[in-house]
C-alpha positions as CSV (number, residue, x, y, z in Angstrom):
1,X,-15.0,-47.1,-65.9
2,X,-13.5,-46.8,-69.1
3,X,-10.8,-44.5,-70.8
4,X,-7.4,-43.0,-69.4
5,X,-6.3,-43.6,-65.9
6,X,-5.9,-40.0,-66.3
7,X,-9.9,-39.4,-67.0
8,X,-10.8,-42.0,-64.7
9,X,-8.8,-40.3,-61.9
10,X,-10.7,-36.9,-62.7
11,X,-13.8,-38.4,-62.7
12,X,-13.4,-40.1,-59.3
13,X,-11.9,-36.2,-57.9
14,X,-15.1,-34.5,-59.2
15,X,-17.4,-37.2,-57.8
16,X,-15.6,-36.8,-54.2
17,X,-16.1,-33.4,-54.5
18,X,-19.7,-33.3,-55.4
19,X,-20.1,-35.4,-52.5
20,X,-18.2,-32.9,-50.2
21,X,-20.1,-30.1,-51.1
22,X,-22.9,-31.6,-50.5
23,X,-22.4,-33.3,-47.5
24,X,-21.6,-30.2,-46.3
25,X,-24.8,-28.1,-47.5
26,X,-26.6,-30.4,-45.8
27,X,-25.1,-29.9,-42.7
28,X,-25.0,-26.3,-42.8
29,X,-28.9,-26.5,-44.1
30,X,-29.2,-28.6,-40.6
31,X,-27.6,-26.6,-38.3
32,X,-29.3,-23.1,-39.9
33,X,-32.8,-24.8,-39.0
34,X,-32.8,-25.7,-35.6
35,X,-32.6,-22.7,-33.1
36,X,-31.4,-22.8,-29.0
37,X,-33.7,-22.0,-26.8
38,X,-34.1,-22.1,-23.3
39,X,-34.7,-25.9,-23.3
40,X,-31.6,-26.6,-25.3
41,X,-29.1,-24.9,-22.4
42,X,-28.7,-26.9,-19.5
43,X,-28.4,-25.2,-16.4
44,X,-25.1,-23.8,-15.6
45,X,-23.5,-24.0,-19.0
46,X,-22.9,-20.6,-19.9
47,X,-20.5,-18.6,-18.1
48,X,-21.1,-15.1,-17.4
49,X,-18.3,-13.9,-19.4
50,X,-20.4,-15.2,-22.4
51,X,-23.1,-12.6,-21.5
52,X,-23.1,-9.5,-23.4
53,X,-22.6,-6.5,-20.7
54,X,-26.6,-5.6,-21.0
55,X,-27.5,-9.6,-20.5
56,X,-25.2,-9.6,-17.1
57,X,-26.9,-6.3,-15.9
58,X,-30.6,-7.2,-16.3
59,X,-29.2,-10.3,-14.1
60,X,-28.1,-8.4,-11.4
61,X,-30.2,-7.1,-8.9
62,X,-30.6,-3.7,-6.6
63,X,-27.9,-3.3,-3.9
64,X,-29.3,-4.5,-0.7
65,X,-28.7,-2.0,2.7
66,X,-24.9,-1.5,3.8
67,X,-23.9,-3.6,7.0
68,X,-22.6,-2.5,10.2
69,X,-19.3,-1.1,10.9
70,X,-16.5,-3.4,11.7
71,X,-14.0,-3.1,14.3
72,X,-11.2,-0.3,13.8
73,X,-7.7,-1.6,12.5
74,X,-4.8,-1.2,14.6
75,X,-3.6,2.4,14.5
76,X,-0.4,3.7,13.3
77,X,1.3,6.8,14.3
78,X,-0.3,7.6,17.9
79,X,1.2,11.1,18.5
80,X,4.1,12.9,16.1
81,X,5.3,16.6,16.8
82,X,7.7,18.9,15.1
83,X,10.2,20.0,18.0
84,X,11.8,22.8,17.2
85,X,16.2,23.4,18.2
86,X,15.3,25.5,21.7
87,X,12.6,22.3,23.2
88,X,9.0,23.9,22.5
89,X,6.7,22.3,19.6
90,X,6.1,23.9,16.3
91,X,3.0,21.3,15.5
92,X,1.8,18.1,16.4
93,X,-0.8,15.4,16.9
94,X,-2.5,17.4,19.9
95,X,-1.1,17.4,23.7
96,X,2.6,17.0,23.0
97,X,4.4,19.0,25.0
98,X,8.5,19.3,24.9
99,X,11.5,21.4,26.7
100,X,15.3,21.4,26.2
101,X,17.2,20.9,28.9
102,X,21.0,21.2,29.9
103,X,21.3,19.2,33.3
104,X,23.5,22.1,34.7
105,X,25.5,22.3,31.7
106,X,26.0,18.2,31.6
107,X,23.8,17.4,29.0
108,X,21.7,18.2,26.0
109,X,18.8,16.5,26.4
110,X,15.2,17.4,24.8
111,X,11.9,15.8,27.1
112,X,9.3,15.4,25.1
113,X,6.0,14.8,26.9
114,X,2.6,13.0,25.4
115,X,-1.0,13.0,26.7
116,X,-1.1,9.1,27.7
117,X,1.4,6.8,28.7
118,X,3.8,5.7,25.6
119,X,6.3,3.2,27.9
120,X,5.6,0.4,25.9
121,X,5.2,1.9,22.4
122,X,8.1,2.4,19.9
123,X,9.9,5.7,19.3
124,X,11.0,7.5,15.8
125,X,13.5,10.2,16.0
126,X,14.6,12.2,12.3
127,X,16.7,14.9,13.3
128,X,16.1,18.2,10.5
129,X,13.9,21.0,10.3
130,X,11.4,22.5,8.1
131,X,13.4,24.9,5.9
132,X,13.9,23.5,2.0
133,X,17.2,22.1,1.1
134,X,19.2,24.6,-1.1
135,X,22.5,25.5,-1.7
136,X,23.2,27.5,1.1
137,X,21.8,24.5,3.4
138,X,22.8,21.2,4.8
139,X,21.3,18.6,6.6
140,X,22.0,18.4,10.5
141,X,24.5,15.6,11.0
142,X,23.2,14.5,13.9
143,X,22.1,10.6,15.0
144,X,19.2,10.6,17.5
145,X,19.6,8.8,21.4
146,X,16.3,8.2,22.5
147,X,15.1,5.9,25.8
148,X,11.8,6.2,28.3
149,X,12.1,9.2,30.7
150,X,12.4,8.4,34.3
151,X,10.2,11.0,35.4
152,X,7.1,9.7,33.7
153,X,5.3,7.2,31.4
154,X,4.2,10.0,29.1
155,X,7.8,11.2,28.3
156,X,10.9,10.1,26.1
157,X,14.4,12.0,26.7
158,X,16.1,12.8,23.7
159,X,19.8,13.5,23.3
160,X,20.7,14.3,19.2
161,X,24.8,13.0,19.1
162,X,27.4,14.6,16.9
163,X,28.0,11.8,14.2
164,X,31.4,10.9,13.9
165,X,32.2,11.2,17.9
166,X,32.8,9.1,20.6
167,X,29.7,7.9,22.8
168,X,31.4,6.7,25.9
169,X,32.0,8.3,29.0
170,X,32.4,10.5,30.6
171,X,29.8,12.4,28.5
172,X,30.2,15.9,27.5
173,X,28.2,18.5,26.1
174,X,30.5,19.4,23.1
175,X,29.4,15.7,21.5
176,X,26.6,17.0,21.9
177,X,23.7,19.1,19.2
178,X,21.0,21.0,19.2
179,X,18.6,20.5,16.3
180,X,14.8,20.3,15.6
181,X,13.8,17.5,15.0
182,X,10.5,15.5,14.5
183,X,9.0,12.4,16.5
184,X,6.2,10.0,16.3
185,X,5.3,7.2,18.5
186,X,3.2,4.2,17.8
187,X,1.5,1.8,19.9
């Protein structure tokens, strides 16, 4: 090459990109003329999530029959009941059955009675009532005793203490309350 180093520098740049352009037009041109078909995609190369939403659906096929039942779960709440302040029961589960009782003036003790045996479930006491909370209310400050009744497998005795009072003996009816209160015993 003759002339500048200047000119010859130019001349090499627009040779090299001649040669670009059309290295890449050819390419391109290349590419453009071959198509994919099914025998260009090898099995299991696509993922679904390449599949436009109508491609994945005309794969998928009817919903076949539903299957049996399975077993129940373990249940929760057995019985619960709404005992209201004088023993009997303003709602429940079904078969619950309660009464206050005094023990000759001893104790305050509510029985509550169930329709199976409930010795070895477990026991929730919330001592309140139904009535909303407003200004002219407050909530029973009570903290609920509760243990298996003597008398029978299907009952729980329930004595609501006076919080802030002793517990220990001998018992007497002024540490004592009288509330409703609600109950629910699982198994």
């Amino acid at each position: 090459m003759t002339g500048s180093p200047r000119t010859r520098t130019k001349t090499v740049l627009t040779v090299l990109v001649v040669a670009v352009v059309f290295l890449l037009g050819s390419i391109g041109g290349a590419t453009a003329a071959t198509k994919i078909n099914g025998k260009n995609i090898k099995k299991n190369s696509i993922p679904l999530s390449a599949l436009s939403s109508d491609a994945v659906k005309s794969l998928q096929g009817k919903a076949g029959p539903a299957g049996p039942a399975g077993p129940a779960g373990p249940g929760a709440a057995r019985y619960w009941a709404y005992v209201t302040e004088g023993g009997s029961v303003g709602r429940s589960s079904g078969g619950v059955s309660a009464a206050f009782n005094t023990n000759g003036g001893t104790n305050k003790q509510y029985v509550v009675t169930f329709p199976a045996d409930v010795s070895q479930c477990g026991y929730q006491i919330t001592a309140g009532d139904t009535d909303p909370l407003g200004a002219g209310f407050a909530v029973d400050g009570l903290v609920p005793g509760v243990s298996r009744s003597a008398a029978s497998n299907n009952a729980i005795a329930i004595t609501l203490w006076l919080r802030n009072t002793s517990h220990a003996q001998p018992w007497t009816t002024d540490r004592m309350g009288q509330a409703a209160f609600y109950v629910s015993v699982v198994c």
